[in-house]
N, C-alpha and C positions, 0 to 999 in steps of 0.2 A: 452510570453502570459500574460494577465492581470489579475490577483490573483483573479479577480473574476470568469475567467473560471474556474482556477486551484483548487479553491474551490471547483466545482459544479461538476468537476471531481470524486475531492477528495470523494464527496458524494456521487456521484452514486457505487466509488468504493466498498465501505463501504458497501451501499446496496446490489451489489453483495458478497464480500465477507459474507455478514449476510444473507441471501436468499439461498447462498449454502451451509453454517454449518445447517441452517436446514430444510432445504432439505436432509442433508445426516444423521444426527444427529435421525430426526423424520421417515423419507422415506424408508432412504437407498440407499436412488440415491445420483450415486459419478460421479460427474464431473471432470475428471482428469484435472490439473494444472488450475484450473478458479479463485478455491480461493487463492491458494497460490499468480499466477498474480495480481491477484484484491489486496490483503493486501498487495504485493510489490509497486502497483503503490501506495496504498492510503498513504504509510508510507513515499515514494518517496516524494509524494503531498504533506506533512504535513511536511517535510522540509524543500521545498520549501517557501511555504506558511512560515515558523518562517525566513528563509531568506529574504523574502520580508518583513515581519514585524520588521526584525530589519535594515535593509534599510534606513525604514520609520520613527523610533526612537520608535515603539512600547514596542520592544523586549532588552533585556540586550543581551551581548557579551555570557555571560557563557549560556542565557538559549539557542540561536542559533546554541554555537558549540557542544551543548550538543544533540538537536535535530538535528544537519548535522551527528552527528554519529550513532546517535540513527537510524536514518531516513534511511544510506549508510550501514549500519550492518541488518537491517531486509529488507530492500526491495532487495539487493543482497541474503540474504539467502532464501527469500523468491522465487525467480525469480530460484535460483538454486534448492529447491524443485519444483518448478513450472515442470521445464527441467527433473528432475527426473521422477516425473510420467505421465509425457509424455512420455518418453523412456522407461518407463516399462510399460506402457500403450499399446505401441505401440508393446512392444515382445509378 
């Protein structure tokens, strides 16, 4: 995909995750696993994206490997709360 969709992704993620902390924050409406997906994909996205920036020669080596872990440790944990209260959503 061309880092400019993976952006405009990244953003909408964002939006959703921000739209449902307050929503549930202000409300009280809880949308089981939306947010936790949404900040897994956006952290996924923002990976990426410093991978292709350093591709490109934007990015240095340490700040890339720094966000590939950063980006593969929250967007995994997040995807695995995601699963969570979906399954306890769903008992």
């Amino acid at each position: 995909m061309k880092i400019r969709n993976i952006t405009l992704l990244v953003f909408l993620a964002s939006l959703i995750t921000i739209v449902t902390s307050i929503l549930h924050i202000t409300k009280g409406i809880f949308i089981p696993a939306l947010g936790p997906f949404a900040l897994g994909f956006m952290v996924l996205g923002l990976a990426y994206i410093a991978r292709e920036n350093y591709k490109s020669g934007k990015a240095s080596k340490k700040y890339y490997k720094f966000m590939l872990i950063t980006g593969l440790i929250g967007g995994i944990t997040n995807i695995y709360v995601g699963v969570l209260q979906l399954l306890s959503y769903i008992k």
